[in-house]
C-alpha positions in Angstrom: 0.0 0.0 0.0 1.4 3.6 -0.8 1.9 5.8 2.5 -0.8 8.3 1.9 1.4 10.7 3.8 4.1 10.3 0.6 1.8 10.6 -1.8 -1.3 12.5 -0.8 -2.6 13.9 -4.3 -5.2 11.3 -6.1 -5.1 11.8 -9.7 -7.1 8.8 -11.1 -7.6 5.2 -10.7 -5.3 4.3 -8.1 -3.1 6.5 -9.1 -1.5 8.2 -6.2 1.4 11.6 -6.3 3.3 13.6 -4.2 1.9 16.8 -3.2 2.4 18.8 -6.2 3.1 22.1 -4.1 6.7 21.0 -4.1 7.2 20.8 -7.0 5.8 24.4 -8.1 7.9 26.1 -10.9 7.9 22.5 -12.7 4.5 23.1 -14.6 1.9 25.9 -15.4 -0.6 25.9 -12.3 -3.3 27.3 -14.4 -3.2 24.7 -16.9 -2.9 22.1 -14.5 -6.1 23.3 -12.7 -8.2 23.1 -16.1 -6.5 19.8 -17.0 -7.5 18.7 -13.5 -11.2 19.7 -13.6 -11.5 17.8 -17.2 -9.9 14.9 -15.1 -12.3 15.3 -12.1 -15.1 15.6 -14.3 -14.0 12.4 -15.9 -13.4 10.5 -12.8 -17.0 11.3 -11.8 -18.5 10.2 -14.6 -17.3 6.9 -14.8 -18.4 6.2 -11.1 -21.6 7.5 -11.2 -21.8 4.7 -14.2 -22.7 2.3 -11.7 -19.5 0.2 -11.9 -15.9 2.1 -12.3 -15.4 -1.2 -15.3 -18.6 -0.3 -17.3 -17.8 -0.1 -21.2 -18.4 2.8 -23.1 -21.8 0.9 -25.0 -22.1 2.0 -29.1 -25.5 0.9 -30.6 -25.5 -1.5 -33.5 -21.8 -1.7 -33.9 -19.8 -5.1 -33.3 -16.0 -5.8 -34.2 -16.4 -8.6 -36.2 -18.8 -6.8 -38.6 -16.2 -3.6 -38.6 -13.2 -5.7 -39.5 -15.2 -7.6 -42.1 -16.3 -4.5 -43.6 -12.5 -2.7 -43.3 -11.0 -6.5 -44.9 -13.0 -5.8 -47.7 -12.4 -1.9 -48.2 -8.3 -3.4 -48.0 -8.3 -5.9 -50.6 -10.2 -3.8 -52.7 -7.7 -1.5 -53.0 -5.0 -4.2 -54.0 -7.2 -5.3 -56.7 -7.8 -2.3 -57.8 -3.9 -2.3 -58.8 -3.9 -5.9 -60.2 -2.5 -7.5 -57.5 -4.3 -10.2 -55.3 -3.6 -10.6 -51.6 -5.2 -12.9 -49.0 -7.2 -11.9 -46.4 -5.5 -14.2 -43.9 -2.7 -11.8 -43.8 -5.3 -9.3 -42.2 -4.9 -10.0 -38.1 -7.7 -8.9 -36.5 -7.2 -7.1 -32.6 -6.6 -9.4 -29.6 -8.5 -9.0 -26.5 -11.7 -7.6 -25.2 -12.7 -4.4 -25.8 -14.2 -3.7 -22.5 -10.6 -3.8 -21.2 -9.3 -0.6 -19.2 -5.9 -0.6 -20.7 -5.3 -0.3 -24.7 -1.9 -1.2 -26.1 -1.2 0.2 -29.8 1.1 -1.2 -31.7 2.2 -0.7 -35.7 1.8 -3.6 -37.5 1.9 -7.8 -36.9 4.9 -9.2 -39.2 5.6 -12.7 -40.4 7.7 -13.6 -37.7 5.9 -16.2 -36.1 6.2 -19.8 -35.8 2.8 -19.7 -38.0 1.9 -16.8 -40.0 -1.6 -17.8 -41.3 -2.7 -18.2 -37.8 -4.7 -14.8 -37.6 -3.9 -14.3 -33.8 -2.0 -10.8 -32.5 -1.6 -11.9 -29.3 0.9 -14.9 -30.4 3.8 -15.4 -27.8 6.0 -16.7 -31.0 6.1 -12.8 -31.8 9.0 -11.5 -29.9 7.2 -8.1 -29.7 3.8 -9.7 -27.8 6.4 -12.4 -25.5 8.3 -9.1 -24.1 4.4 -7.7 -23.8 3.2 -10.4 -22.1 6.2 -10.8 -20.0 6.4 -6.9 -18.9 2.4 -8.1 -17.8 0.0 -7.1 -20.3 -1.6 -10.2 -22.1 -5.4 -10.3 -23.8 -6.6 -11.5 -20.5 -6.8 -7.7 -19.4 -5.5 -5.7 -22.3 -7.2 -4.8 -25.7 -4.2 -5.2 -28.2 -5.2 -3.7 -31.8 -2.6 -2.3 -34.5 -2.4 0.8 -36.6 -1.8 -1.4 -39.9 -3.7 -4.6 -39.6 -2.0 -6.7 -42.1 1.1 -8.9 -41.9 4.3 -7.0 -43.5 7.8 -5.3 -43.2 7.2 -2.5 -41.0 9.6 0.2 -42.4 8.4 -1.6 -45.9 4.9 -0.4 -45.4 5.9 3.4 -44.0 8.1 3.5 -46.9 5.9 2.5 -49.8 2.1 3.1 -48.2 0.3 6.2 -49.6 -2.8 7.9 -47.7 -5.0 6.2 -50.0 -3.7 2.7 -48.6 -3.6 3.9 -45.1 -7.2 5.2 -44.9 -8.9 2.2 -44.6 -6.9 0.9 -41.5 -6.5 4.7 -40.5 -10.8 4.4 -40.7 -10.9 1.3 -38.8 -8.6 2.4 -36.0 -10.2 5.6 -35.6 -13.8 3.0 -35.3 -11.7 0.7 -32.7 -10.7 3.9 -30.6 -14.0 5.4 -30.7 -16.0 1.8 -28.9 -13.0 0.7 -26.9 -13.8 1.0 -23.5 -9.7 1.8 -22.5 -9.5 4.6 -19.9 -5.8 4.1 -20.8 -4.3 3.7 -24.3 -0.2 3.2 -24.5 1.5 4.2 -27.8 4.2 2.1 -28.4 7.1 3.9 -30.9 7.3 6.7 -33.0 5.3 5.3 -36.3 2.4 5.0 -33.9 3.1 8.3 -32.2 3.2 10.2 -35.6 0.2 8.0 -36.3 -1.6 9.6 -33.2 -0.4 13.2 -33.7 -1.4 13.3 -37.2 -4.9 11.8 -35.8 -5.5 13.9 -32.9 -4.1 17.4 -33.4 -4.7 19.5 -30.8 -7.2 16.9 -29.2 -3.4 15.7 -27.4 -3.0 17.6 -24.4 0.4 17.1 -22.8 0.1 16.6 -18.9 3.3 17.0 -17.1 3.6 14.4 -13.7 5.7 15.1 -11.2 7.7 13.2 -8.7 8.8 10.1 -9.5 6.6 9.9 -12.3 8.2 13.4 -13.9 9.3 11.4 -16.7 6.3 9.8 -17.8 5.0 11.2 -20.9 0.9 11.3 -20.3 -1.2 13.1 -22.7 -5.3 13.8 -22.1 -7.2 12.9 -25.1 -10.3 15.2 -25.1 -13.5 15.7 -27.2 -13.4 17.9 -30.7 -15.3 20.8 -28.0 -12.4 20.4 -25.4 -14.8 20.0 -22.7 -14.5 16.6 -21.9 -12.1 13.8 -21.2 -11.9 10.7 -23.5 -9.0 8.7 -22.3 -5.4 9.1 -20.9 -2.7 8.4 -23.6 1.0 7.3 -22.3 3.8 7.4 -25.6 6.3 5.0 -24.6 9.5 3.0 -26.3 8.8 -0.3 -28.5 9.5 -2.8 -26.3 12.4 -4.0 -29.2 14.5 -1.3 -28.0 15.4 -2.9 -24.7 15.8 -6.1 -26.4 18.8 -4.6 -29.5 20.0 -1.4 -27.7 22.7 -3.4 -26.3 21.5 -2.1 -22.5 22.5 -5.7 -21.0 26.0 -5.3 -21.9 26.4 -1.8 -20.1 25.5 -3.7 -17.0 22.8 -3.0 -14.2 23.0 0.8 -13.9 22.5 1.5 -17.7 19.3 -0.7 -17.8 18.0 1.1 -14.4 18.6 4.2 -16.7 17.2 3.6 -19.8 14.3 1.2 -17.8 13.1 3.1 -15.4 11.0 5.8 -17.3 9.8 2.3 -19.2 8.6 0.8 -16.4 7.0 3.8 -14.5 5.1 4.7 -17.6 3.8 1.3 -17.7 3.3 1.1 -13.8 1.5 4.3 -14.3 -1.2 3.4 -16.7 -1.9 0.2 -14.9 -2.6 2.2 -11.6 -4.8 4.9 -13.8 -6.7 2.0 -15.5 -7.3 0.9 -11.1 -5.7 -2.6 -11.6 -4.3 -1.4 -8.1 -2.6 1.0 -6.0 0.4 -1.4 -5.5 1.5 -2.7 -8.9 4.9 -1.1 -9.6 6.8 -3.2 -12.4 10.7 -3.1 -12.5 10.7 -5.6 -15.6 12.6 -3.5 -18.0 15.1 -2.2 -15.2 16.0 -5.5 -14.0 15.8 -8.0 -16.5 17.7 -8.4 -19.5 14.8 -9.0 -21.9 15.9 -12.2 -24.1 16.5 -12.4 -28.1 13.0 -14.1 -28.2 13.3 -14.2 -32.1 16.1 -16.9 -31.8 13.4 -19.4 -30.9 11.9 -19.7 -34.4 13.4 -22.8 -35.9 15.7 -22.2 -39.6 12.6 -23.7 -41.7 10.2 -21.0 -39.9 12.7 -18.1 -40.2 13.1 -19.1 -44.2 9.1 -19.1 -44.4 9.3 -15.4 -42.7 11.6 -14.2 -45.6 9.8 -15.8 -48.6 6.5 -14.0 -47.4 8.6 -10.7 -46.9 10.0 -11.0 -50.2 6.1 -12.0 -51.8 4.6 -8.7 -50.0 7.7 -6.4 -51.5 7.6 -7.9 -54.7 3.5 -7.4 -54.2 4.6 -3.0 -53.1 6.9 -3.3 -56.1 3.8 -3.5 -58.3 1.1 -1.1 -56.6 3.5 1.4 -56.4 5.4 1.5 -59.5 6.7 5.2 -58.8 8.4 4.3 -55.3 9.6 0.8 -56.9 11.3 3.5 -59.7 12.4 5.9 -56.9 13.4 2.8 -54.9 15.8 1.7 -57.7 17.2 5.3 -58.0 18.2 5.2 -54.5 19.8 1.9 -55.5 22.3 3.4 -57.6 23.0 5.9 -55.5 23.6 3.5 -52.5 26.1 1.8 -54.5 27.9 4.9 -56.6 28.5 6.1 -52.7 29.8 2.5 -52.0 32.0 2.7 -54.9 33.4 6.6 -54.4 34.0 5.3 -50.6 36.3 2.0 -51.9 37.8 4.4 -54.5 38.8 6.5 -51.9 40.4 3.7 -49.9 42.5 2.5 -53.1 44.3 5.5 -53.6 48.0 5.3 -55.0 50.1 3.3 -53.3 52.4 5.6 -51.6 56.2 5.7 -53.1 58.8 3.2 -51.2 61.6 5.0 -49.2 65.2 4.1 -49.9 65.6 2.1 -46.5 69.4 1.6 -44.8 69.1 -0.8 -42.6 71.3 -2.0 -40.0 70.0 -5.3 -40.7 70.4 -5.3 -44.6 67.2 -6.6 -46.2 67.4 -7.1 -50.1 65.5 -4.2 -51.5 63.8 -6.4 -53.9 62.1 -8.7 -51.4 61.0 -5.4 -49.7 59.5 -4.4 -53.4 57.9 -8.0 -53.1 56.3 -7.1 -50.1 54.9 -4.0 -50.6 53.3 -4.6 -54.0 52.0 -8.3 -51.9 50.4 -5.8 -49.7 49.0 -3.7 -52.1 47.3 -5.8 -54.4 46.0 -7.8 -51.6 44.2 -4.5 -50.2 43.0 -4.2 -53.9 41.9 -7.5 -53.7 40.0 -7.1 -50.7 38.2 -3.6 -51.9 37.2 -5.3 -55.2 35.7 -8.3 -53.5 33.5 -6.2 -51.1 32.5 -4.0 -53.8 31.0 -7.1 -55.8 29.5 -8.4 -52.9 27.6 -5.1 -51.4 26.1 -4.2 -55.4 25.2 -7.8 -55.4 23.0 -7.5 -52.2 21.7 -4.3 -53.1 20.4 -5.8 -56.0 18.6 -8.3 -54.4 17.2 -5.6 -51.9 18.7 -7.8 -49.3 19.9 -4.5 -47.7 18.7 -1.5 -46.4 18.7 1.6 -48.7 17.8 4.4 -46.2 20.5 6.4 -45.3 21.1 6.2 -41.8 22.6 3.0 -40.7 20.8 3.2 -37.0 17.6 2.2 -36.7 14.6 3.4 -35.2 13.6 2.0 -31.6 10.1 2.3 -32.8 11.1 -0.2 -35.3 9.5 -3.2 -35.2 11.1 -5.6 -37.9 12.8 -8.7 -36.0 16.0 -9.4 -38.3 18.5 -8.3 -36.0 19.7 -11.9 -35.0 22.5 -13.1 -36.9 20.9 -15.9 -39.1 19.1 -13.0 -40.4 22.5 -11.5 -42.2 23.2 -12.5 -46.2 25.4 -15.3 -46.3 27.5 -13.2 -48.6 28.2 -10.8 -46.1 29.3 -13.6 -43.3 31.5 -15.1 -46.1 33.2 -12.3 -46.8 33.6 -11.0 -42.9 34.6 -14.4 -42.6 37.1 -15.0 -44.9 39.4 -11.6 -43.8 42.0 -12.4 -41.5 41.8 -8.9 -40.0 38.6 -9.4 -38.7 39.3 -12.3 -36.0 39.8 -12.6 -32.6 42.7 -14.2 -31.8 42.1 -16.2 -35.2 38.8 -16.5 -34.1 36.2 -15.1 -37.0 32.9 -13.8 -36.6 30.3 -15.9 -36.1 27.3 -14.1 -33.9 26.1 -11.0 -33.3 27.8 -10.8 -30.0 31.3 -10.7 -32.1 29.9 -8.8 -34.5 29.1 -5.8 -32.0 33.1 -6.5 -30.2 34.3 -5.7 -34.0 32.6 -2.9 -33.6 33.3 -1.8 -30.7 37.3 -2.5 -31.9 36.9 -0.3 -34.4 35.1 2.6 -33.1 38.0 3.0 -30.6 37.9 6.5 -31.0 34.3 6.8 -30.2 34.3 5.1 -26.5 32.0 7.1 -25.6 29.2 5.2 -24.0 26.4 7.3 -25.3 27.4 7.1 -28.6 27.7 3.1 -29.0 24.5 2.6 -26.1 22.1 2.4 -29.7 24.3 -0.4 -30.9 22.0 -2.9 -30.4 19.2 -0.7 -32.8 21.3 -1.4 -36.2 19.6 -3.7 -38.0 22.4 -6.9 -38.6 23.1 -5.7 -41.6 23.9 -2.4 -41.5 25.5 -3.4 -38.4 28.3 -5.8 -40.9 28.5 -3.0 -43.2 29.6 -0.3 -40.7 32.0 -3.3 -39.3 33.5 -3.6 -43.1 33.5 0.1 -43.9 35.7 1.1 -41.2 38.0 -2.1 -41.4 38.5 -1.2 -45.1 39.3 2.3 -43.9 41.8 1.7 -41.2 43.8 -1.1 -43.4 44.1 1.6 -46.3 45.3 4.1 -44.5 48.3 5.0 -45.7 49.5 6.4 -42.1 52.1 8.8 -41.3 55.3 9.5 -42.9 57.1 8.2 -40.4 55.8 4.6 -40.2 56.2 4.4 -43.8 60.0 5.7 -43.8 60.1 3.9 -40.1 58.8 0.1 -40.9 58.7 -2.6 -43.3 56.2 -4.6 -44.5 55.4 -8.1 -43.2 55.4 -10.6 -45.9 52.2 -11.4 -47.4 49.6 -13.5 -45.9 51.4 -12.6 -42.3 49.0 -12.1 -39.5 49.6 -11.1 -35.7 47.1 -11.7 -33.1 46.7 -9.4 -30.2 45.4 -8.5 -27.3 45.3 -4.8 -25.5 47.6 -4.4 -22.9 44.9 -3.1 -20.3 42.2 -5.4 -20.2 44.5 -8.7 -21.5 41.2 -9.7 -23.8 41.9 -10.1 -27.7 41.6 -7.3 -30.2 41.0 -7.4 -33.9 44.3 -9.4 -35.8 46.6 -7.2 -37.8 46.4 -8.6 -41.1 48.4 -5.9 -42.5 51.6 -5.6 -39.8 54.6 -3.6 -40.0 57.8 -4.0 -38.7 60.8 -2.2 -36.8 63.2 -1.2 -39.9 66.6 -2.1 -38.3 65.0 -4.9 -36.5 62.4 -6.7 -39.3 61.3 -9.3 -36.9 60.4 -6.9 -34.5 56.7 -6.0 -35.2 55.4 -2.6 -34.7 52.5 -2.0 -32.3 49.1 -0.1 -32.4 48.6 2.9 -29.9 45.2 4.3 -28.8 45.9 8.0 -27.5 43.6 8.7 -24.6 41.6 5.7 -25.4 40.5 2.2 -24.6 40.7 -0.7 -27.0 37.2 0.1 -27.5 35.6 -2.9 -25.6 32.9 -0.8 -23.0 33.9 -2.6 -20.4 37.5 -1.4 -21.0 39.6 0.7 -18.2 42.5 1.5 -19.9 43.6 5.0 -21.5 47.1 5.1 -24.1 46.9 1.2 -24.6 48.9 -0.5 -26.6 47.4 -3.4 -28.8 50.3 -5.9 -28.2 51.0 -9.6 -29.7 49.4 -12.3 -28.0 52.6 -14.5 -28.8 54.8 -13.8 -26.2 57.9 -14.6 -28.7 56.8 -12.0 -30.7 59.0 -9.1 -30.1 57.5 -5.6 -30.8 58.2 -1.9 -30.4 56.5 1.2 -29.9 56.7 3.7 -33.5 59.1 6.4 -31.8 58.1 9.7 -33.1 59.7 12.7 -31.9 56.2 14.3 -30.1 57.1 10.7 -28.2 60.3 11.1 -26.9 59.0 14.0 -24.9 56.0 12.5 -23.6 56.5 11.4 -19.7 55.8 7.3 -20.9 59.0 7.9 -22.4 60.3 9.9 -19.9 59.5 6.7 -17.5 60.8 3.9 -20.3 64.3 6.0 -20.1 64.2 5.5 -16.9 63.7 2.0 -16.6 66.5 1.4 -19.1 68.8 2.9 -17.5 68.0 1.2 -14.3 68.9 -2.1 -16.5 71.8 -0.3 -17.5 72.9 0.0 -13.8 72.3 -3.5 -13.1 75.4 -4.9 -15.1 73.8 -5.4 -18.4 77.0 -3.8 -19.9 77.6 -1.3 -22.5 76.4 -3.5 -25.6 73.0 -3.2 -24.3 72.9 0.7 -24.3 73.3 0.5 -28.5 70.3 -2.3 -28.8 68.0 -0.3 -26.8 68.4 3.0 -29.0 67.5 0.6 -32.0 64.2 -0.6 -30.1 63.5 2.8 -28.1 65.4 5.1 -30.4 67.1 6.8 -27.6 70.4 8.3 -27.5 71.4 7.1 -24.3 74.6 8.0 -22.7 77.9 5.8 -22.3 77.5 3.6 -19.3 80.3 2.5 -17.4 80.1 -1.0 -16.5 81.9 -4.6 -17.4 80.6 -6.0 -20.8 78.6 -9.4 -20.1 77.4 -11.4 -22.8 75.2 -13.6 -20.7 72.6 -10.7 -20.3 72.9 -9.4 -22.9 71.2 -13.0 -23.8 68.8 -12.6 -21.0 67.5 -9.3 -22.7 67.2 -10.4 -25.9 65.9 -13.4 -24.4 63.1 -11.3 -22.7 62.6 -9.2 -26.0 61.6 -12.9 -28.4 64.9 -12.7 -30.4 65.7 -16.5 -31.6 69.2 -17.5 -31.1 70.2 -16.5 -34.7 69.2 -12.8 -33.9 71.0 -13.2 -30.6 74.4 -13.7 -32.3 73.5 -11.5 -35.1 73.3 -8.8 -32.2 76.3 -10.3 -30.2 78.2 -9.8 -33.4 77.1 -5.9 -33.9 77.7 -5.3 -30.1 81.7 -7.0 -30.6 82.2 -5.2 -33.5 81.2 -2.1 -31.6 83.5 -2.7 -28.7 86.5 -3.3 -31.7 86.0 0.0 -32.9 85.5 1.2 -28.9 89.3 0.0 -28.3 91.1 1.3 -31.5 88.9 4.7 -30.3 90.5 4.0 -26.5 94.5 3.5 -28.1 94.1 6.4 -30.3 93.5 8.2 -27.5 96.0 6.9 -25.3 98.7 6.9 -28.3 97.4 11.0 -28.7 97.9 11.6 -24.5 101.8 10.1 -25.1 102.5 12.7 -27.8 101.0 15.0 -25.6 102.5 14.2 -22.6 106.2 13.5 -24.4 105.5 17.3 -25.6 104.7 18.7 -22.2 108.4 17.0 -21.1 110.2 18.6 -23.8 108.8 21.9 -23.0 109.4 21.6 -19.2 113.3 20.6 -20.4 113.6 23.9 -22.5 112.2 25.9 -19.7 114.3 24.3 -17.4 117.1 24.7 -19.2 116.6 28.6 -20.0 116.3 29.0 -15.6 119.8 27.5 -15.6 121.6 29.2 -18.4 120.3 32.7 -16.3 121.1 31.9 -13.3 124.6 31.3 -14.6 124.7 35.0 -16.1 
């Protein structure tokens, strides 16, 4: 029971608010005051009805007759343009119409275990399970949809002119008229607009307050304004909680996103009186499950043949947005093709390399042309593969890649993506996890995630889970495309080498220890080859949300693998270099010897000064041991460090043979002198 001392202001039902006087600056008293005698007057009304549950009765009108007549008025239309439909793809509303509570919805779609059942209410819709399970079902709600026939959703707000719409925009206005809801919920923004459009100014916002102050409630009221009809809550399509991604940001982003979700809905069950102490928590709490999965391959198949029946059916009625359709085709994929262009630019010219580690310049030539006509390779692939699927119309050709939340089409699982599009992801080495490829949604979104590094920011990948699968991939592929044909900066070109072609490193970030994306594409220390190159994220994480790290490093899993940081001068003076000086020259200090200094500068590329310590070979060998080299490098780098100390003595007797001439010098001119003291003392 709600402490009446809490909440002592009665607004309707059982419906129960703080004192409003608190909360004064918050909303315009005068308006409040009308909106509250229209609600007063309303209240009255239905109790002095005799029972607070008593339908609103409408003479001579039944559903079944209206739905018969609006089923006819439909298909007419369709034949009308030479194109026959079936009537069992008309779903009447679920529910009784005396209910209190009203839930309006878009459209039904084929995604049920049995489409030519003609039941709304079907728990096989992943839209009406999340319904049922947030506690609305036909036993006490009056479910009805805005288009009554079984399609695409964005297909039929895409293609549907006001001449198709008004017979289900006739029958809903009928179905809203005799419904006996006090409370109707709006789910989405198709519905919204839908309403609005409807309405007009017949919508009356009414602000809450309190813990319901963000519950949007509207009043709808008679064409005079004098009267009170129903109470009108616009809410999210339940959809949203399911792809937004919210169970991955953990319990505090679903309390966020959930709460105004579940208060509106706690809030029109308590205006419709089904009791003072209902208060749902569903959408903050749970993690609403990918319900859609549960349709077996055969059913999902049977889903997309009908989809592709009632396009090919749109295609035909509306020849004009079929022609407009196809114009946005070429577009979509002249775009596509200036994007790949733009990622195959000219291959930037080779630098003259001197290495300390002489690599033939001709296998170097080998490697970069390998490299480039593999990136060719790649572009040209996708490029065949994305015109293919836009001819099909197996992808979407809006312009925004995020979808609605109002949206309520159900391929976002990943058996709902174009097997060309999973071949291809599939088949790049640069898009595994430590060698791992894609095979679900879940990796799909960590690619993602990998890739948009530079946008960590939670609010900008919380509508993940909105992209529709596809778009999803191609978002994935764009920006993998991008990153590998970057040229980069000058200095990792003149800096690095190639790998050899086909070479792939798999990594891991150095903050959170999980794997990152493989570098299909690596690049390696110029006077070290074997020594591969790492990627740095300034000021940012790997890109994984749950990710703590800032400045990480995406280093090899293969702990063999040697690798280096790219050195650039804006480096040097950064304090992590400042610190890695540091530590060297605490190495340096510990007996390491001389050799090591020179090695060091070729990893760090650090002058470091002269250390004065006995050489030792042995760790020397422990270093390199602790850097990956195999033993070949480790001689290789024994032999550069002797050869070193060679020149090091022949500097050292120079020197010495230069202080005898100096010091045989400085005796002959202390003889003279001493001489010239005797010769005058003589005088």
């Amino acid at each position: 029971m709600a402490n009446p001392l809490a909440h002592p202001f009665y607004l309707f039902g059982d419906l129960w608010l703080e004192d409003p006087r608190k909360y004064v600056g918050k909303f315009d008293a005068s308006n409040m005051n009308t909106n509250m005698a229209l609600i007063r007057s309303f209240d009255q009304s239905r109790k002095s009805a005799g029972s607070f549950t008593a339908p609103l009765e409408q003479a001579r009108w039944t559903l079944e007759s209206a739905f018969a007549t609006f089923s006819e008025s439909e298909i007419a239309l369709w034949n009308k343009r030479g194109v026959e439909m079936s009537t069992r793809d008309l779903i009447p509303p679920s529910g009784s119409m005396e209910s209190l509570v009203a839930c309006h919805l878009l459209n039904p779609t084929y995604y049920v275990a049995n489409p030519k059942a003609r039941l709304l209410d079907d728990l096989t819709s992943p839209t009406m399970r999340l319904l049922n399970e947030c506690g609305f079902s036909s036993n006490d709600t009056f479910f009805f949809d805005q288009i009554c026939r079984r399609g695409r959703s964005e297909k039929i707000v895409e293609f549907y002119t006001d001449e198709f719409y008004q017979p289900h925009r006739d029958f809903v206005r009928e179905l809203r008229q005799n419904m006996a809801a006090v409370v109707e919920i709006c789910y989405g923004e198709d519905v919204w607009t839908e309403m609005k459009r409807e309405l007009g100014s017949r919508l009356i916002r009414f602000s809450l307050w309190g813990m319901f102050e963000s519950v949007r409630l509207y009043l709808e009221v008679d064409e005079d304004h004098q009267s009170l009809r129903r109470f009108i809550l616009y809410v999210r399509h339940p959809q949203f909680f399911v792809r937004s991604g919210l169970q991955k940001l953990g319990p505090q982003a679903r309390k966020d996103f959930g709460l105004s979700q579940d208060l509106a809905l706690t809030a029109a069950r308590r205006l419709a009186g089904y009791g003072q102490d209902f208060t749902l928590h569903y959408f903050q709490t749970c993690s609403p499950c990918r319900v859609g999965n549960q349709l077996t391959s055969e059913q999902r198949e049977q889903c997309k043949e009908n989809d592709r029946k009632f396009l090919d059916a749109l295609n035909r009625v509306f020849p004009e947005r079929y022609q407009e359709k196809q114009r946005r085709k070429g577009e979509k994929i002249q775009e596509m093709t200036g994007i790949l262009h733009s990622f195959a630019g000219p291959i930037q010219p080779m630098s003259k390399l001197k290495l300390q580690r002489e690599v033939p310049q001709d296998q170097l030539k080998i490697f970069e042309e390998g490299r480039a006509q593999m990136l060719a390779n790649t572009i040209l692939s996708f490029q065949k593969v994305y015109q293919d699927l836009v001819d099909k119309e197996l992808l979407p050709l809006s312009g925004d890649l995020q979808a609605s939340p109002s949206t309520t089409s159900e391929e976002y699982i990943w058996d709902d993506l174009p097997h060309q599009l999973i071949e291809w992801m599939q088949a790049r080495g640069g898009l595994r996890l430590n060698g791992e490829s894609i095979v679900n949604r879940d990796t799909l979104e960590t690619a993602f995630q990998l890739l948009s590094w530079r946008k960590r920011d939670r609010e900008v990948l919380l509508p993940l889970g909105t992209y529709s699968v596809a778009s999803l991939a191609i978002t994935v592929i764009l920006q993998y495309l991008k990153d590998i044909s970057s040229p980069g900066s000058k200095t990792r070109r003149n800096g690095t080498v190639p790998g050899s072609p086909g070479k792939v490193i798999q990594r891991k970030c150095s903050a959170c220890k999980k794997p990152t994306l493989d570098d299909n594409f690596p690049r390696f220390q110029k006077d070290m080859p074997d020594i591969y190159v790492i990627t740095e994220h300034e000021r940012a994480s790997c890109g994984r949300i749950d990710c703590p790290g800032r400045n990480v490093s995406l280093i090899p899993i293969n702990p063999r693998q040697g690798y280096t940081r790219l050195r650039t001068r804006a480096f040097k003076q950064s304090p992590q270099a400042k610190n890695d000086k540091a530590s060297i020259n605490v190495l340096l200090r510990s007996g390491a010897g001389p050799e090591i200094s020179h090695f060091v500068s070729i990893l760090y590329d650090f002058d470091l000064p002269n250390q004065k310590s006995a050489t030792c070979c042995s760790n020397l060998c422990t270093f390199a041991s602790l850097v990956g080299l195999n033993p070949t490098q480790k001689q290789e780098l024994i032999r550069k460090k002797q050869q070193q100390q060679q020149q090091q003595q022949q500097q050292q007797q120079q020197q010495q043979q230069q202080q005898q001439q100096q010091q045989q010098q400085q005796q002959q001119q202390q003889q003279q002198q001493q001489q010239h003291r005797t010769a005058g003392t003589r005088m």
